[in-house]
N, C-alpha and C positions, 0 to 999 in steps of 0.2 A: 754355555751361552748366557750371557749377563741380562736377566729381566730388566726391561725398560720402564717409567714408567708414562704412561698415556694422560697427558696434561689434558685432554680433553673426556677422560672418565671424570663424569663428576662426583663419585661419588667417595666419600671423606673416608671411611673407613677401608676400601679399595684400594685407596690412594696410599695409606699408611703401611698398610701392608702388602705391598709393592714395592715401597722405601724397605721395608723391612727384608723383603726377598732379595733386593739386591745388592745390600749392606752387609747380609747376611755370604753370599758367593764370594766377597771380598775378601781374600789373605786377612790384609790386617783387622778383618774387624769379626772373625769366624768364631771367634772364643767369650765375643759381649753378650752382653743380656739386654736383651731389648725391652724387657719389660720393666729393666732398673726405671727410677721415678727420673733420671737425669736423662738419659737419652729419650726415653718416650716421649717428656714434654717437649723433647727438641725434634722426634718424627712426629707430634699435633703442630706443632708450628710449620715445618713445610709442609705436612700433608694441607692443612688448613690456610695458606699460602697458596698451595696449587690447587687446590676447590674452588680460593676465590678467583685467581684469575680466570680460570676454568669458565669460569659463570660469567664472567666480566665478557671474557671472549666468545660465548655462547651469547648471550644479551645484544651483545654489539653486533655480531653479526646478523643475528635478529633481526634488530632494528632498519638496518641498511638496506632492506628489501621491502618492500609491498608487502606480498603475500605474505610476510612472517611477521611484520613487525608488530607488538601492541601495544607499546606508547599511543596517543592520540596523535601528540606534538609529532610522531615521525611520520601515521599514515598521512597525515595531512600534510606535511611536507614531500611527500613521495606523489601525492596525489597532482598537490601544485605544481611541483616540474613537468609534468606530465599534462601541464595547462589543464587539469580539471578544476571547473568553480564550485566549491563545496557548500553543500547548502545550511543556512544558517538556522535558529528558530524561526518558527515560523508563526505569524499571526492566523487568530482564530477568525473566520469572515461568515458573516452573517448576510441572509438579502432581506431585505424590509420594504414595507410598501408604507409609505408617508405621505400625507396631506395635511391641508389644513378649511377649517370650515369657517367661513366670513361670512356667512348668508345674514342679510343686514345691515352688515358693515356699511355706512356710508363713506364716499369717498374710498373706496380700497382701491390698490393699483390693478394695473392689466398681469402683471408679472410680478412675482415673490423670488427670490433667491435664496437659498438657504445655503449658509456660508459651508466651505471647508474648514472641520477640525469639530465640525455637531458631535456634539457627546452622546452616548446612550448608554446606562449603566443595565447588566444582567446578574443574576446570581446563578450558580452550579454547587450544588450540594454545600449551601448555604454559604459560601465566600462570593463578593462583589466582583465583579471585573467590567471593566472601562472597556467601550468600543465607540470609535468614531466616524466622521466621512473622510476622503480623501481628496475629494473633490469638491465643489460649487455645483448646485441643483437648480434648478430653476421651475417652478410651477407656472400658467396660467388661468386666470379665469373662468369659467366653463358657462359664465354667464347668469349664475345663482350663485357664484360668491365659493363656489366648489375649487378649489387647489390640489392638484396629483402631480407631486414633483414626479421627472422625468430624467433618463439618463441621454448622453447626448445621442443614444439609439434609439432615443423614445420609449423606454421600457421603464414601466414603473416600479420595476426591481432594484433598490438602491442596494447597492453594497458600501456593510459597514463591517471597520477591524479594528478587532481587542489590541488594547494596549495604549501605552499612558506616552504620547509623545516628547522626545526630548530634543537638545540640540547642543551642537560642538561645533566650537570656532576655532580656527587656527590662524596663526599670521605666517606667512609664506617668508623662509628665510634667503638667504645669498643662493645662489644658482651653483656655485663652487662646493657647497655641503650638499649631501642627499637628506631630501626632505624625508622625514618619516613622519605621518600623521597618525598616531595612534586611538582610535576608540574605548577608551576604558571601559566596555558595557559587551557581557557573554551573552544578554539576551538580546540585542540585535538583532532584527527584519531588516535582512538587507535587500531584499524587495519592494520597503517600502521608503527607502532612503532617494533622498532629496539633497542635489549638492550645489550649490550658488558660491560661485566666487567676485566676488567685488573688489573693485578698481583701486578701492583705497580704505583703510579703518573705519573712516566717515562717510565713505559713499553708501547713497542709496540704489544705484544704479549696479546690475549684476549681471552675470553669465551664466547659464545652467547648464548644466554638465549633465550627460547622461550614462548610463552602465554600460561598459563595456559587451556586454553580453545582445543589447541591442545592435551593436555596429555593425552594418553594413558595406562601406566604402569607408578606411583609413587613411588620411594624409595629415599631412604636417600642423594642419589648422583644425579638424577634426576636434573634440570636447568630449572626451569620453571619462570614465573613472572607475577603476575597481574595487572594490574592496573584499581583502581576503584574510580569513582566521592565522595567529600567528602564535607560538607556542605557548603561552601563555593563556590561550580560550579567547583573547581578546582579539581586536579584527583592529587593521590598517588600510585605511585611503591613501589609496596610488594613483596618480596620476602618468600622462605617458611622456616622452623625452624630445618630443615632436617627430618622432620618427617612429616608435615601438606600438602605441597606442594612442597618437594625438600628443594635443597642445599640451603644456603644463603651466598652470598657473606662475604668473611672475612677483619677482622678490616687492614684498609689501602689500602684495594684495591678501584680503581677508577670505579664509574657507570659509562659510555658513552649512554644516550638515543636521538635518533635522532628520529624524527617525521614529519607529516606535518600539520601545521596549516591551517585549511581549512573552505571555505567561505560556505562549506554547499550545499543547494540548489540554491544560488544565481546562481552558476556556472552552472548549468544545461543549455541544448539545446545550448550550443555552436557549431559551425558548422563548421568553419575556424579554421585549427591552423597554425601557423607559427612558425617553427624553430630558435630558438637563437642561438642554436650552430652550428658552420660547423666543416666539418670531414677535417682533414688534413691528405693528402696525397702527400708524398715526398717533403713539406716546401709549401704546394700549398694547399689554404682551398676551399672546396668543400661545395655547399648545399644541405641538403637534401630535397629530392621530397615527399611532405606530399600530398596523396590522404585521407581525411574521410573516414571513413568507418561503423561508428556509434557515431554518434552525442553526446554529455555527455548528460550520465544521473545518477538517482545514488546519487546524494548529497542529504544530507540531515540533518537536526538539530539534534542536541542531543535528545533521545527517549521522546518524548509525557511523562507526566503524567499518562497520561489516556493507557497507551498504558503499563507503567508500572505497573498498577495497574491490567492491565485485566492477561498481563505477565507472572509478576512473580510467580502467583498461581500455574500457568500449568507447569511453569517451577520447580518449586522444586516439583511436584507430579511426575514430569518423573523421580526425582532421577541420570540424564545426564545417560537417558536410553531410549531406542526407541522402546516405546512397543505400545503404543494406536496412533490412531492418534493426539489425543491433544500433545500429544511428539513432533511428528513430526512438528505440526502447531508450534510450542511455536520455536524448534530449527530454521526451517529457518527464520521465521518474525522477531526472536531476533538477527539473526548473519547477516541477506543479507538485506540492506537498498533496493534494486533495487526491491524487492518483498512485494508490496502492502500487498497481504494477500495467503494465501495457503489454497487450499482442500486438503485433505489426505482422504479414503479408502479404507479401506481392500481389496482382491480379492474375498474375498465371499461375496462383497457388491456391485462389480461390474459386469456385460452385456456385456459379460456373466461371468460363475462365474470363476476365476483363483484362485485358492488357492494356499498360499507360497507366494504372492506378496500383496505391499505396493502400490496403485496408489496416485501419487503428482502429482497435476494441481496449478501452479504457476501464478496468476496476477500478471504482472510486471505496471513498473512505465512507462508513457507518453514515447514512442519513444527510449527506449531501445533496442539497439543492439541487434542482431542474434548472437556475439560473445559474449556478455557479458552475454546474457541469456544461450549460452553453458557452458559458463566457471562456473558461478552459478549451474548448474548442476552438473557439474563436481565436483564443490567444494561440494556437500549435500554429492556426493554418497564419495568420496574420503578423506573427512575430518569428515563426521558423518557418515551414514548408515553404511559403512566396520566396524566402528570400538565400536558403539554403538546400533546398532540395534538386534534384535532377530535372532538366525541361521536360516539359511535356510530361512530368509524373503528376495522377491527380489525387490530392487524399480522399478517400471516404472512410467516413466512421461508421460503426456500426455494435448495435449493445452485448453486453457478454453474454452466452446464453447458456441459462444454468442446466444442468443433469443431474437427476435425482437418484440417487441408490439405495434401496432399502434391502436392509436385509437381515434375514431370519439364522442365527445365531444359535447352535446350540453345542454346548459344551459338557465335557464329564467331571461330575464333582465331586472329592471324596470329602464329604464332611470331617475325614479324622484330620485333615492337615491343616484348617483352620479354625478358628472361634468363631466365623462365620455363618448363618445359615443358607440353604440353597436362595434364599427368595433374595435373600441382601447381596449374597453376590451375583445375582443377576443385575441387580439395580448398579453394583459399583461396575461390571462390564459394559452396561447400555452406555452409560458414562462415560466412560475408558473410550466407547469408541465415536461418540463425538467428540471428547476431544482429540482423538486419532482425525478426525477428517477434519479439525480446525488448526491444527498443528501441521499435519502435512498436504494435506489434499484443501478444495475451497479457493484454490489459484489456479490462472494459466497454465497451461501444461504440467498438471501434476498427473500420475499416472495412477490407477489404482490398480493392484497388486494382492491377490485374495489373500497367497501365500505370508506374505510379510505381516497383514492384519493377522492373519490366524497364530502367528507367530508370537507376534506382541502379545495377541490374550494370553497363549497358554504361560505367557513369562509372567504375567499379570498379578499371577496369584499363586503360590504352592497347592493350592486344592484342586484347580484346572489342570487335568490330566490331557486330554485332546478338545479340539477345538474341529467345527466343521460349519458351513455357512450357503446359504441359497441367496441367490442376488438375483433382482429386478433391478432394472435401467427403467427409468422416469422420465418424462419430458411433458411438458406440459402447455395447452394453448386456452387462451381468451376468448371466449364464444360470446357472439353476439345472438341473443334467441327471437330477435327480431327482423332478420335476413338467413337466408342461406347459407350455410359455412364451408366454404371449401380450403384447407390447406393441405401443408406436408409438410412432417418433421425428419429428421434427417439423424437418427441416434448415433456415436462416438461410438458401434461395434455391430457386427454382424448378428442379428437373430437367430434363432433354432429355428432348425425345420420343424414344419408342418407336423403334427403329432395327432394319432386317432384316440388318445386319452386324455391327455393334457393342451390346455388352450398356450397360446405363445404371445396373444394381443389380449388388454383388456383393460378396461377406463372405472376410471369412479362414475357414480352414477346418478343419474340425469332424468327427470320426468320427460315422455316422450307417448304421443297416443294415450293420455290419463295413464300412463302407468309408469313403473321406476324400472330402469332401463340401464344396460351398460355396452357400448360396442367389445364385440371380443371376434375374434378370428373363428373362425370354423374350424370344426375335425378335421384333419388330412388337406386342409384349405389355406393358401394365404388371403383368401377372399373376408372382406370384414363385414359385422351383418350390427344388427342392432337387436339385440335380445333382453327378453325380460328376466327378475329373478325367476320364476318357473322355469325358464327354459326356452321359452316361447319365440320365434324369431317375427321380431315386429317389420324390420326392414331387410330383405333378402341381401343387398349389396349399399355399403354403405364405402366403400373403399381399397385396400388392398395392403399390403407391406411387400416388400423387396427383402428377403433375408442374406442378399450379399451387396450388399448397399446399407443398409439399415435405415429403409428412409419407411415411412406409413406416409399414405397417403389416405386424406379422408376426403372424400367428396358430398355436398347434399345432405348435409349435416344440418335439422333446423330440430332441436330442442323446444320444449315448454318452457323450460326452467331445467337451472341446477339448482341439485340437492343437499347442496352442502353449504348454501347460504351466498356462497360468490357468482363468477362468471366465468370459471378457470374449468377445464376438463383434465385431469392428467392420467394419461396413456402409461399403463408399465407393458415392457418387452421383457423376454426371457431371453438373455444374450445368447449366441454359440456359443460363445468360449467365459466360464465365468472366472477365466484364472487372471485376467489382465482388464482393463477397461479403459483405455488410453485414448482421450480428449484431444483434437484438433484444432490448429486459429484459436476460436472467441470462447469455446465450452467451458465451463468450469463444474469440477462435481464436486456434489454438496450432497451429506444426509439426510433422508428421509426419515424420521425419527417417528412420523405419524405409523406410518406401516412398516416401521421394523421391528422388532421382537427378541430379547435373548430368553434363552429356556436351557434351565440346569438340568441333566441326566444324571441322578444318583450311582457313584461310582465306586463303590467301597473296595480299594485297593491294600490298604493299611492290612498285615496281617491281626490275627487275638487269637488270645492264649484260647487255650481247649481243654478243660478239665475234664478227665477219666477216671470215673470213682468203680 
């Protein structure tokens, strides 16, 4: 039977000798020598021949899929037919509180305006970057000459965005050519693009066009416009054909697009802004008083690969419709850079049950604003849910709520398999496993898994022979010590029972009756007391736990103080099961690093010689 050889083995040497095996069965050719310098250079040419195309044809077919492909230029083309809008860089936004002091001023007005396009420069690890307004502010009066510009919600939270504004015209050609308007600029905010089309080269008079991604009701006279990345990193303004997406500008009229070109994430965590521009009042320039109010956050690169690829599936199954939560997840992580990742659901999946209602739990980005996380709200329910979601579904949001895991860590070490000591590798493990919980856990629905950490340690390091570990679940409440406190926390796993040796509840500790105190469970009790360090029980019943529920409930709770300089009490639980610890809806776990521990057990496994004299 004659060897074939397999144009899709890619591998060159394979391939050669496959030519070989079958040139070889051949009558006339059973007497060559294959390794003469004439024929072998002429089996590397087709072996090396059928390698490349091999790969040509592996590559291509690659490409031509989503999930495979990793050109940029192709996920993004896979993503677009699929009508996803991909997200671009993104501007850095700050919120600042601005005024101005006139006390004295003779003559000043009732009203100040402070124009769109106010400049404010910040620096971040010593490079400048440019942030401005978007809008027109307006201040009044206050009747002492006091000015607090205002947003048109009346909040003295201005938002201001990094980046150095630019602008691109185009003149609209014959109706019979397809118009392509190309943006020559990779760092484009196309969130903050602005498109006016006017009547004529010289007119002053114009049309403003708005994002497609806005539309609500399309027809033939509609003004909408998109703009979308195109294999080259660069983006194009499209317009619609009067029937696809609205009107399209007519032959001779002029584009006007203004933008801002923006540095991205680099701008983040700026702290300082500084005003370039002063307000002139009666031929006399004035500065304005910039107080912070939320640090920049928010910037960020043009959308992940990876991010388009998970994307855009979920986005074209909603159909730009708001019916599952995967709708909902795909709509905000696509439109809001400021938002990490989303939980969404239902109210018959929520404790207790609400029906009619959508729940959204929002991770946002490092040190974003209370106003910027409003305004993002603001903007889900007022730019999507009114206008895309189900009747009668109603959103509520509500905060992520974190769970703490500490845990006590101990491992076998044999000093002979490293140049390590026990105490150093302890310190490189403690490490190891936060970044283990920053890398996989620290998000929605990540699951923790004892077995898989203890796994990773002992891969860790050759010295680490076995790994074993004790885990407490954390959660944590805000005590006011000036009222009564009653709550209930609700932990992501079942507690142990009741035990006549070991406690199963127990909190940091609290001055309580002049003395330092901690709630812990009782012996053989889910009953919860208030006890002192002696032992002493100050308060007989202070609340209770449910260990097939995981929920504590505290009642009657009124502290002196807390001892640890805050306002925070945090409660650890000893799970039932410490092999799994699997988070629900809004939880997210995160390390306890204060109360956790690794500790090395000398393990001398390595055999030595034995000398017998």
């Amino acid at each position: 039977m004659a060897t074939t050889t397999k144009s899709t083995d890619l591998d060159f040497d394979n391939i050669k000798a496959r030519l070989k095996d079958y040139l070889k069965k051949q009558p006339q050719f059973n007497a060559y020598d294959f390794e003469a310098a004439g024929l072998s250079n002429i089996l590397d040419v087709l072996a090396y021949n059928s390698h490349i195309n091999a790969l040509n044809a592996n590559f291509a077919l690659n490409e031509s899929f989503l999930s495979t492909a990793q050109l940029r230029s192709s996920v993004v083309s896979h993503a677009q037919t699929l009508g996803y809008e991909i997200r671009s860089t993104t501007s850095s936004r700050a919120i600042v509180n601005l005024s101005l002091n006139l006390t004295g001023v003779p003559g000043r007005p009732i009203t100040i305006t402070l124009p769109k396009g106010t400049v404010f420069t910040s620096s971040v690890d010593g490079v400048t970057y440019t942030f401005r307004t978007l809008e027109e502010y307006s201040a009044r009066d206050n009747g002492s000459g006091s000015y607090v510009f205002l947003t048109n919600a009346a909040s003295n939270g201005i938002p201001i965005f990094e980046g150095v504004e630019k602008t691109k015209t185009f003149i609209v050609g014959q109706k019979d050519e397809r118009q392509i308007y190309v943006i020559p600029d990779d760092t484009i905010d196309k969130s903050t693009a602005i498109v006016r089309v006017y009547s004529s080269v010289t007119s002053s008079n114009y049309t403003t066009y708005f994002p497609l991604s806005q539309a609500v009701i399309i027809d033939e006279n509609a003004k909408f416009f998109s703009i979308n990345e195109v294999p080259n990193g660069y983006y194009e303004l499209n317009f619609g054909d009067g029937t696809s997406f609205g009107k399209s500008p007519e032959p001779g009229e002029k584009i006007v697009i203004t933008y801002l070109s923006s540095k991205g994430a680099a701008a983040n965590n700026a702290t300082v802004f500084n005003p370039n521009n002063q307000i002139r009042i009666n031929g006399i320039d004035y500065v304005l008083t910039t107080v912070t109010a939320g640090e920049s956050t928010g910037g960020a690169s043009r959308q992940s690969i990876e991010s388009i690829r998970q994307l855009a599936p979920i986005a074209y199954a909603s159909q730009k419709r708001l019916v599952t939560s995967l709708d909902y997840k795909a709509m905000i992580e696509t439109n809001f850079s400021q938002v990490r990742e989303a939980a969404i659901w239902s109210g018959d999946q929520n404790i207790p049950i609400d029906y009619g209602a959508v729940y959204i739990s929002l991770n946002y980005a490092a040190n974003t604003a209370a106003a910027t996380k409003q305004a993002i709200k603001d903007a889900i329910v007022n730019n999507f849910t009114n206008n895309l979601s189900v009747m009668s579904m109603t959103p509520k949001f509500v905060e992520p709520i974190d769970v703490w895991l500490s845990l006590n860590v101990q491992f076998n070490f044999d000093p002979a398999l490293t140049g390590n000591t026990a105490a150093t590798t302890e310190v490189n493990v403690f490490k190891f496993i936060q970044n283990y919980f920053n890398t996989n856990l620290s998000t929605f629905n990540a699951v923790f898994r004892k077995s898989n950490l203890a796994t990773e340690i002992d891969a860790f390091d050759p010295s680490i022979l076995s790994t074993r570990m004790d885990i407490k679940v954390q959660m944590r409440q805000v005590i006011d010590t000036s009222i009564v406190n009653t709550f209930d926390l609700e932990y992501p796993c079942k507690i142990a029972d009741p035990d006549d040796v070991f406690w199963r509840i127990q909190s940091t500790t609290f001055e309580y009756k002049a003395k330092v105190a901690r709630i812990q469970n009782r012996l053989n009790s889910n009953s919860l007391s208030i006890i002192d360090l002696a032992g002493n029980i100050l308060l007989d019943n202070v609340g209770s736990y449910n260990k097939a529920t995981g929920k504590v409930s505290i009642v009657g709770f009124k502290p002196t103080r807390m001892t640890n300089g805050g306002n925070t009490i945090r409660i650890d639980v000893i799970p039932a099961v410490e092999g799994t610890i699997k988070p629900l809806r809004n939880y997210i776990l995160k390390f306890e690093a204060d109360k956790s521990s690794t500790s090395a057990v000398v393990d001398r496994q390595t055999p030595s010689l034995e000398i017998t004299i």
